[in-house]
C-alpha positions in Angstrom: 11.2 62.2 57.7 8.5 65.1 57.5 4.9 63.9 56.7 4.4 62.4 53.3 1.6 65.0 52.0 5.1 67.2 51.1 5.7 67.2 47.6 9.6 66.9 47.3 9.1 63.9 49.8 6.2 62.3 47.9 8.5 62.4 45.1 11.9 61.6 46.8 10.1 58.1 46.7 10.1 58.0 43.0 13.6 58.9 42.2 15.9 56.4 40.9 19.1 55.4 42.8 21.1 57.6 40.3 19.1 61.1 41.0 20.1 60.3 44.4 23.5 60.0 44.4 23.4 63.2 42.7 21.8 65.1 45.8 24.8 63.6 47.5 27.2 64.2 45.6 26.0 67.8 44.6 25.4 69.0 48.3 26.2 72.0 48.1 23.7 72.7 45.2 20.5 72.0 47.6 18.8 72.6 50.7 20.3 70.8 53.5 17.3 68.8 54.5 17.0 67.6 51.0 20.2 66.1 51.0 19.3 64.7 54.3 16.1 63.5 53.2 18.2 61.6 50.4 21.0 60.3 52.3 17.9 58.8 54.6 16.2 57.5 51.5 19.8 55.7 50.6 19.8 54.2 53.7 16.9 52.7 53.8 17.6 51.3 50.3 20.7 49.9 51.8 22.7 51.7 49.3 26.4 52.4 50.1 27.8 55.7 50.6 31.3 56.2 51.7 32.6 57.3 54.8 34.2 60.5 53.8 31.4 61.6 51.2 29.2 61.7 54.7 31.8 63.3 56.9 32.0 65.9 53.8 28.2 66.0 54.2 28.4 66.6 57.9 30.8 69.4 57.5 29.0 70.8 55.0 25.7 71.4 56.9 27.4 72.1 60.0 29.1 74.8 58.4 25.1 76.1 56.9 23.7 75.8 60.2 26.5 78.0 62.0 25.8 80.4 59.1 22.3 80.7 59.9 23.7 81.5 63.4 25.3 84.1 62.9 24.0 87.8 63.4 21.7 89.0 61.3 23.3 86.1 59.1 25.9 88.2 57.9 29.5 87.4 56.1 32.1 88.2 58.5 33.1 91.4 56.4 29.6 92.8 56.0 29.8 93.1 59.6 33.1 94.7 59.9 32.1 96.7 57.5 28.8 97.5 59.1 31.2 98.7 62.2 33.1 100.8 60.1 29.9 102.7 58.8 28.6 103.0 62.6 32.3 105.0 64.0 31.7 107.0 61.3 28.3 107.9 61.9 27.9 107.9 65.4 31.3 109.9 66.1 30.3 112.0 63.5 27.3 112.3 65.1 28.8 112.8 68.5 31.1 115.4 67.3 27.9 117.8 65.8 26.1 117.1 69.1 29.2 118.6 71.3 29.2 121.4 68.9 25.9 122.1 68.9 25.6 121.5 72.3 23.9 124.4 74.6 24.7 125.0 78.1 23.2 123.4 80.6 19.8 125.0 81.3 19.3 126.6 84.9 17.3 125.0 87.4 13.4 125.8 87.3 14.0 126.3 90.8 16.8 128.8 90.6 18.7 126.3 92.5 19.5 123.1 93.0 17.3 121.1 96.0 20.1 118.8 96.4 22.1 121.9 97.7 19.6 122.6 100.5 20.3 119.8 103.7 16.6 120.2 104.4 15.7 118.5 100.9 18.1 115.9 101.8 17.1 115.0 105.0 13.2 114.8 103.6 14.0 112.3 101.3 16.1 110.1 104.0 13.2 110.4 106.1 10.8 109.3 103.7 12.2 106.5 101.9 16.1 105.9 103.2 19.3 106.1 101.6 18.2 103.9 98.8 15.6 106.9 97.9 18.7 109.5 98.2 20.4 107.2 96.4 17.6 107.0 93.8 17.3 110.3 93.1 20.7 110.9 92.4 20.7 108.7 90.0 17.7 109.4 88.2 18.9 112.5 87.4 22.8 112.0 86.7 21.0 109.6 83.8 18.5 112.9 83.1 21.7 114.3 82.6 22.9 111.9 80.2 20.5 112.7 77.2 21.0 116.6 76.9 23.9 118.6 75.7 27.5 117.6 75.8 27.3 114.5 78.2 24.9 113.1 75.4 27.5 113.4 72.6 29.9 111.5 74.9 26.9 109.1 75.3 27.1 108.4 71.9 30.2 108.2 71.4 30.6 105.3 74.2 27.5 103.7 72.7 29.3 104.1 69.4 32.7 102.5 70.1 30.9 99.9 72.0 29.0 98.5 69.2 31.2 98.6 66.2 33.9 96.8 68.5 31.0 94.6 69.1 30.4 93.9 65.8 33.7 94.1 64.6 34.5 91.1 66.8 31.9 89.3 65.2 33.2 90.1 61.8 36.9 89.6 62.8 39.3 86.7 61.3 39.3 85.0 64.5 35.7 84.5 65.2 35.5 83.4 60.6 38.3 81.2 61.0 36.2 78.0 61.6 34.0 78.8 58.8 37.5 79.3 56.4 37.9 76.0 57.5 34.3 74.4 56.1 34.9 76.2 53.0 38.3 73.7 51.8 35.9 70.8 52.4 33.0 72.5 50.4 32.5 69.7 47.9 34.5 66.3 48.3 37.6 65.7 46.3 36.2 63.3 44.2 32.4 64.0 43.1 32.3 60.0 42.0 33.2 58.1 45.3 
């Protein structure tokens, strides 16, 4: 039980046997740790409390703490949704960029110094293939983030997350939480 100096426990003390039954039966119209805190106080009053008002309990904050689990703590159609809005605006996005897209600028060098076997070899010598290797892909990721490659960027990025989050927000992955919802409150608020 959290320290004593904490109002609501201070006062879960004071409550009659009654106003604590209703936290228990009323779950689902507090905090789970109050209703924790109360079942606790029950306990040690040696009160009874039946064996499927506490399994209803159990379900009950199991299903609150996997919703505080979730992403950005989300229903599972906000986050469909949410992946709906991002295809739209990232291949929407994607589409303008490939439109707008320049072409390629030219070489500050007038040529490439990956053409030249000199330019190569330099960079073998200096560092290995791992440097060559480097290099090259230093600047196929340069290449990337400007002009029609970084429309297809986006677009990957794009379907990647909204499938991302669509899976979150799909039936499958709510179904257990569909399931917590029929055993909400118990059948019979008295027993």
């Amino acid at each position: 039980m959290p320290p004593s100096d904490d109002l609501f426990y201070a006062r879960l003390l004071t409550l009659s046997n009654a106003e604590l039954f209703h936290y228990i039966h009323h779950y689902s119209h507090y905090k789970v740790e109050a209703v924790q805190a109360a079942l606790a106080e029950v306990h040690t009053r040696g009160l009874y409390v039946s064996e499927a008002v506490l399994s209803d309990i159990e379900r009950y904050c199991t299903r609150q703490a996997q919703q505080r689990m979730r992403p950005g703590n989300l229903e599972p159609r906000h986050l469909r949704w949410l992946a709906v809005a991002i295809v739209i605006i990232g291949l929407g996005s994607a589409v303008f960029l490939y439109v707008t897209a320049s072409p390629p600028p030219q070489h500050p060098l007038g040529y490439d110094p990956f053409d030249s076997k000199k330019y190569v070899r330099e960079l073998e010598v200096y560092g290995g293939k791992m440097n060559i290797l480097a290099v090259e892909f230093r600047q196929w990721l340069a290449r990337l983030w400007r002009g029609k490659p970084l429309a297809y960027t986006i677009a990957l990025l794009t379907v990647l997350l909204a499938s991302l989050l669509w899976r979150l927000g799909s039936p499958a992955a709510s179904h257990p939480e569909t399931q917590a919802e029929q055993h909400d409150a118990p059948a019979d608020p008295w027993s």
